[in-house]
Steps between C-alpha positions, in 0.01 A plus 500: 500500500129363562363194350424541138123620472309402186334775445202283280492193728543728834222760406288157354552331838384807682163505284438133505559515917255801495228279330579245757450763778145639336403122444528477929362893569162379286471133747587720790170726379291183425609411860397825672210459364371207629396426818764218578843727549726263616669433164597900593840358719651285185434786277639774700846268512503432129442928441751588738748232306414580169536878612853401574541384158384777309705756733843279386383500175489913457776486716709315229379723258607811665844430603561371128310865398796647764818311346432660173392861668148520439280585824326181639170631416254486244703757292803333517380174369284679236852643384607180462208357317628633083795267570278170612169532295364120540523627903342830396110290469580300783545793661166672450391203604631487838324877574188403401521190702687720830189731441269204520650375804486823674091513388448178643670554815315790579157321436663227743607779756090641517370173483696362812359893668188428439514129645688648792252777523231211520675314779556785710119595457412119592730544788339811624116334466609197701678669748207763552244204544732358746469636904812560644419219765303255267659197706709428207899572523677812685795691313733230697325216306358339796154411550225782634221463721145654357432781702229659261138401429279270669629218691333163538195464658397878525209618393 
């Protein structure tokens, strides 16, 4: 049989771990939205961790749904709910803190487009103002001779 799940303390966990995870998606947006990015790698490692977490979490939570033949979904546990009402709160809780989440990491998702967009449009300006043989580097990284323009001493 699986581990005993506490319904309360499991479904509490899960919401208290989701306010964690919202906590880091609202730096991540601070972070996107300044000019220095490079607090971006760190950030990305802790999400994809605390992702981890919260997937084990509901995963706990469904197979503990299973055992006592509910489905693993939001039905099933919202069967379960009459029989565990200090979890039932908690519960609504964790949606409105899931639905949060999923706001904030779509503001996070068009905010890292639109930074991207900007690079790629930088990109495209400096590459434009640059001549193909502007006596800086060739594609194999090795220096170019200038073989554009005026040279020195012409007129």
């Amino acid at each position: 049989m699986e581990d005993a799940f506490d319904p309360i303390a499991g479904i509490a966990s899960e919401r208290d771990a989701t306010r964690g995870f919202i906590d880091l998606l609202q730096r991540e947006q601070r972070t996107l939205q300044q000019a220095d990015i490079s607090a971006l790698i760190s950030l990305t490692n802790e999400k994809a961790h605390r992702m981890q977490q919260l997937a084990q979490m509901a995963d706990a939570r469904k197979r503990w749904l299973v055992t006592f033949g509910h489905t693993s979904g939001r039905s099933g546990i919202e069967c379960v709910l009459p029989d565990y009402p200090a979890a039932s709160e908690v519960w609504k809780d964790l949606l409105q803190l899931a639905e949060m989440a999923v706001q904030l990491n779509k503001i996070n998702g068009i905010l890292i487009d639109q930074r991207l967009r900007y690079n790629q449009q930088a990109l495209a300006v400096l590459q434009a103002a640059t001549p193909q043989n502007s006596g800086l580097y060739g594609s194999d990284g090795q220096p170019q001779a200038f073989s554009g323009g005026r040279q020195l001493g012409e007129g």
